[in-house]
C-alpha positions in Angstrom: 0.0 0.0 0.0 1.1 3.6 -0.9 2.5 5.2 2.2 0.1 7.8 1.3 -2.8 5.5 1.9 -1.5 4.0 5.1 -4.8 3.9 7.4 -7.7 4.5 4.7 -9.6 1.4 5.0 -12.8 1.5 3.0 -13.9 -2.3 5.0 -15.4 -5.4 2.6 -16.8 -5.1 -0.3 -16.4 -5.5 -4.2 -13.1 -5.0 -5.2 -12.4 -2.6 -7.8 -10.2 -1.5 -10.6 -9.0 2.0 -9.9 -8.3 5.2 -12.1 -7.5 8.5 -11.2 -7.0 10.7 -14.3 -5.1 14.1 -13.7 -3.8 17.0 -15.7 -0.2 15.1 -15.5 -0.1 11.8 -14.2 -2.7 8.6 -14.3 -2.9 7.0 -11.2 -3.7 3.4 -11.1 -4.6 1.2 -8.4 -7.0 -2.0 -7.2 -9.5 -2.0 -4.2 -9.7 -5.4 -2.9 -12.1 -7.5 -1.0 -10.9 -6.1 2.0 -11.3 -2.5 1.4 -6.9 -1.8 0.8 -6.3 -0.3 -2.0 -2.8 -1.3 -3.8 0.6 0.7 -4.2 -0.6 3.3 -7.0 1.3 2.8 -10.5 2.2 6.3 -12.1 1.9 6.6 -15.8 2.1 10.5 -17.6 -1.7 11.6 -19.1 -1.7 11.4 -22.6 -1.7 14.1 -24.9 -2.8 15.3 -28.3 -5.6 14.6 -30.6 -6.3 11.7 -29.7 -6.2 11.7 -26.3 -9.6 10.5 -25.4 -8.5 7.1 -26.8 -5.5 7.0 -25.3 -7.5 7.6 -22.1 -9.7 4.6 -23.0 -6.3 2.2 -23.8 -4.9 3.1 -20.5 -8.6 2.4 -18.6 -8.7 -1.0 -20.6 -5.3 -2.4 -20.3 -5.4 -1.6 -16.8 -8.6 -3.5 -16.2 -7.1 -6.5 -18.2 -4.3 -6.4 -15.9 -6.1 -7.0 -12.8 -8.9 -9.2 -14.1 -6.8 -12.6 -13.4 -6.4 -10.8 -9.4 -8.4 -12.9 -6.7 -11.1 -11.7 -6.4 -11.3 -10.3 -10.3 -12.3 -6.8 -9.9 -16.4 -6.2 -9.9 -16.4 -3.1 -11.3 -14.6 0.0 -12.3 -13.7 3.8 -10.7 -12.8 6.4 -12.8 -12.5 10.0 -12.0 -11.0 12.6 -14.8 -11.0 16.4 -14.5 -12.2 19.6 -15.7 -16.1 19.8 -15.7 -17.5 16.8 -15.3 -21.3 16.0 -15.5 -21.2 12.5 -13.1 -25.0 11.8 -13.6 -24.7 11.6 -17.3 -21.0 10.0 -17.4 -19.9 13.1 -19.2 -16.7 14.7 -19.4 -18.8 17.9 -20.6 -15.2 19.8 -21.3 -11.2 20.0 -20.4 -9.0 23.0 -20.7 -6.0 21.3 -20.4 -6.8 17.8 -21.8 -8.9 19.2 -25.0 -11.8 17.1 -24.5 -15.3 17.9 -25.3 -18.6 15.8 -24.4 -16.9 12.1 -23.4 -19.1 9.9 -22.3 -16.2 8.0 -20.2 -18.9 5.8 -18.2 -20.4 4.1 -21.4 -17.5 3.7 -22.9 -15.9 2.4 -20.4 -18.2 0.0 -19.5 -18.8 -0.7 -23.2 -14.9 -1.3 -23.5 -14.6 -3.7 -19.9 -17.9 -5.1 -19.4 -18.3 -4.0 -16.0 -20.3 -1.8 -14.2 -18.4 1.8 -14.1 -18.4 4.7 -11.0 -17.6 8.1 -12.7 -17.0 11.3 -11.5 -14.7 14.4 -11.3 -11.5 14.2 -9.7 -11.4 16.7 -7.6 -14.9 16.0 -6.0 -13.8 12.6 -5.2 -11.0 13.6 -3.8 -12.9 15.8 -1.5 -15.5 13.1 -0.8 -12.6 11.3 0.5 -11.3 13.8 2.7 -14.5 14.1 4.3 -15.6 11.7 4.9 -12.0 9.3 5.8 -9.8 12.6 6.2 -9.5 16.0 7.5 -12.5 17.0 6.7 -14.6 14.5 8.7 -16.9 15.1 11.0 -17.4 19.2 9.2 -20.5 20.2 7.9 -19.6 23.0 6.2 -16.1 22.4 4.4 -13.7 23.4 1.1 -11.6 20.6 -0.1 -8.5 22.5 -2.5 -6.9 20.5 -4.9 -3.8 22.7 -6.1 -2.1 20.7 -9.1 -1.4 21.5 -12.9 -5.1 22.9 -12.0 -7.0 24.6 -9.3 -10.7 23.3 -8.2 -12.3 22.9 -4.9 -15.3 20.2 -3.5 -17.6 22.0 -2.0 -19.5 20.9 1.0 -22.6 22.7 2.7 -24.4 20.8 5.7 -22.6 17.8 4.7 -23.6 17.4 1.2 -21.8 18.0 -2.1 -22.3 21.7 -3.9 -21.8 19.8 -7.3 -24.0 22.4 -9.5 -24.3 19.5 -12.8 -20.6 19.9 -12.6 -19.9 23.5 -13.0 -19.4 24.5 -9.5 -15.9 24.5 -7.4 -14.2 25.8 -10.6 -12.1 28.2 -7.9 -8.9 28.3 -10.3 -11.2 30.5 -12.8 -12.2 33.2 -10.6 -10.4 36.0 -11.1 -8.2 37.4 -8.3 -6.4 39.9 -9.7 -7.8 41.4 -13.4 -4.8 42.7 -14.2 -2.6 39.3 -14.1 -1.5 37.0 -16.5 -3.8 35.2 -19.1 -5.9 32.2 -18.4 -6.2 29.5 -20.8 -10.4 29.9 -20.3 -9.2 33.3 -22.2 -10.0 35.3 -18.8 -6.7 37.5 -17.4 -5.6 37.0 -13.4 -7.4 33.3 -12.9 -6.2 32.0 -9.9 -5.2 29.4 -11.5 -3.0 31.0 -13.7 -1.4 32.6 -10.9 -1.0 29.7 -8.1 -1.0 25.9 -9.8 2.0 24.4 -9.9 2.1 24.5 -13.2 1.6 28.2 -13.4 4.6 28.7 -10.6 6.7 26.8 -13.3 5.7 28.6 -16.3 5.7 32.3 -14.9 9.0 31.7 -13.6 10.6 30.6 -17.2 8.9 33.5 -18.2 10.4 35.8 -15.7 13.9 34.8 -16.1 14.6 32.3 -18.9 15.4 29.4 -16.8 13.3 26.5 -17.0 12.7 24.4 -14.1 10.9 21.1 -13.7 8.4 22.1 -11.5 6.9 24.3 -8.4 9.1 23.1 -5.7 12.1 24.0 -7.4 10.9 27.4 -7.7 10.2 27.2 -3.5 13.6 25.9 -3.4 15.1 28.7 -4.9 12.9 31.6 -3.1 14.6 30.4 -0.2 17.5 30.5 -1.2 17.0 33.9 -2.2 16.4 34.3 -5.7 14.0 37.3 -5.9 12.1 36.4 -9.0 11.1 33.2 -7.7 10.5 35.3 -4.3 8.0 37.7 -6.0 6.6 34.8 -7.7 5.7 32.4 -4.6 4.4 35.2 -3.0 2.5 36.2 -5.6 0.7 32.8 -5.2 0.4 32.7 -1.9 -1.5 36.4 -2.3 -4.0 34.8 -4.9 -4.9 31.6 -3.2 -5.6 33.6 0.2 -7.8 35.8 -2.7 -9.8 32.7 -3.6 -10.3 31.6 -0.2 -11.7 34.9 0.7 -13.8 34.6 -2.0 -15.0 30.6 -0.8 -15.3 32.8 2.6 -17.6 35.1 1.6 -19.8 33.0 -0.4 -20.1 29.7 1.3 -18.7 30.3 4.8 -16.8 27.3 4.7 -15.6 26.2 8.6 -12.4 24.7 7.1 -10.8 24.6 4.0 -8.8 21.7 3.1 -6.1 21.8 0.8 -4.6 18.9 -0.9 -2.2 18.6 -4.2 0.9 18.6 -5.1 1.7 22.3 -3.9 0.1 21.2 -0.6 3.2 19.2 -0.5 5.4 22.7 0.4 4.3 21.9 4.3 5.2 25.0 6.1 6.5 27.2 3.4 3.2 27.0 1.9 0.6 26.9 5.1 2.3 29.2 7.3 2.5 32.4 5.1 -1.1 31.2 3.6 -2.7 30.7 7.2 -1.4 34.6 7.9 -2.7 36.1 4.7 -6.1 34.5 4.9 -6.0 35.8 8.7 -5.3 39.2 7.6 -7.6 39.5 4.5 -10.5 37.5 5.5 -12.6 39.4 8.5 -15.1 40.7 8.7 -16.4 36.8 6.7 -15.6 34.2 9.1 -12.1 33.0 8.6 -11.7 29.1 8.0 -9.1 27.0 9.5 -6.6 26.1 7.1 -5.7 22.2 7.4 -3.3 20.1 5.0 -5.4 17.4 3.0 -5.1 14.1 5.5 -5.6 11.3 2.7 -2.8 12.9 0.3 -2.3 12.7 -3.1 -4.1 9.4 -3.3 -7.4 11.1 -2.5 -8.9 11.0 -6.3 -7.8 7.6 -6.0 -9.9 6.8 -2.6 -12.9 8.8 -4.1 -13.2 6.6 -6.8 -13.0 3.4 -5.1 -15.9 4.5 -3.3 -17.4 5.2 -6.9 -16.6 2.3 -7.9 -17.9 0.3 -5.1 -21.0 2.2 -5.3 -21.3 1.1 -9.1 -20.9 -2.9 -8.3 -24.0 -2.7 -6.2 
């Protein structure tokens, strides 16, 4: 079991083949009888033209993979992002994968013969967190997933705010209209501000020096380059932004935030814990708690869809 796992036991059931579908990476796993779910396998996303095919290749030769596994999975969980209608089995659209209208649950189940759970990646994720992580036990909660993208689950009296799929699109509010452009064609998104991916790119920008990824640009704030300096802070100013915003509109009592920034610990929580503090008030301001389940959280959320779906 991934270490990031360690301690989420979902308890018997069907056992499941598992896909979590990012904006870099595909996560792969198996849910067995018992309710553990297996080491994840890492694979990058596809990209290009035909992606949505790829996407399908990747779903099926992981199920064949599994299917001689004892017990053979039941069933399968998939959960892809961008805005994602999960009633229909739709993935209704994807800035940064270039998809339009998928209907991943039929096809999926066409392509594997088994019953499929569907749904968006990041509101699985949040599922997860409340109810197995640091969310549990809140009614009123903000689960942030800060990756390539931004998006939250949202979480009012203990049910999901899923709005067909449109709502929790955080990364495309604007925080600051006169920032940098947005893939959605909008100027100061959050998200083109405060991903990871954003972090990367505005530094290359900045100075010509290309990096692999966010943390390298942390690493490099502190050890004093100014560019990256101006440029972490710059993200830590937008995401306290967007939570005031989740502040003032939903009231959230905590606001979870998962992700691969989320992985920053302290550089990331302490300065972001003081600027929400400051710029929050008069709106109640929301404790600020790291994502409990980790970066495995898709992949826990759609187990539980997946589960669900064998039933």
């Amino acid at each position: 079991m991934s270490p990031d796992v360690v301690g989420v036991d979902l308890g018997p059931g069907a056992p499941v083949a598992v896909l979590d579908v990012g904006g870099t990476e595909i996560k792969t796993s198996v849910l067995d009888g018992e309710g553990h779910l297996s080491p994840a396998v890492h694979s990058p996303t596809p990209r290009g033209a035909d992606v949505v095919e790829r996407v399908l290749d990747a779903v099926s030769d992981h199920v064949e993979q599994v299917r001689d596994a004892q017990p053979a999975p039941a069933a399968v969980g998939l959960v892809v992002p961008g805005i994602v209608d999960a009633d229909r089995g739709v993935a209704v659209f994807s800035e940064n994968l270039v998809w339009h209208d998928v209907p991943f649950r039929d096809l999926v189940a066409e392509r594997t013969g088994l019953p499929v759970g569907f749904g968006h990646d990041v509101a699985t994720a949040g599922r997860a967190e409340l109810e197995l992580g640091a969310a549990r036990g809140v009614a009123d909660a903000a689960v942030l997933v800060v990756g390539t993208g931004i998006a939250a689950a949202l979480f009012v009296e203990g049910r999901p705010l899923l709005g067909h799929g449109w709502a929790g699109e955080l990364g495309h509010s604007v925080v600051d209209p006169g920032g940098p452009a947005c893939v959605c064609g909008a100027h100061g998104c959050l998200e083109a501000i405060a991903s990871a991916a954003a972090i990367t790119r505005r530094y290359t920008a900045a100075t010509g020096i290309e990096v692999p990824g966010a943390r390298e640009v942390l690493a490099l704030a502190e050890a004093g380059d100014e560019a990256a300096r101006n440029i972490w802070d710059n993200a830590i100013a937008a995401l306290a932004a967007g939570i005031r915003q989740l502040a003032a509109i939903l009231s959230p009592e905590v606001v979870v935030i998962g992700g691969g920034l989320s992985r920053a610990g302290d550089a990331l929580f302490g300065p972001l814990a003081d600027a929400v503090g400051r710029t929050t008030p008069p709106h109640r301001v929301p404790e600020l708690r790291p994502a409990a389940i980790g970066a495995y959280a898709g992949l826990v959320g759609a187990a539980l869809l997946g589960r669900e779906a064998a039933r």
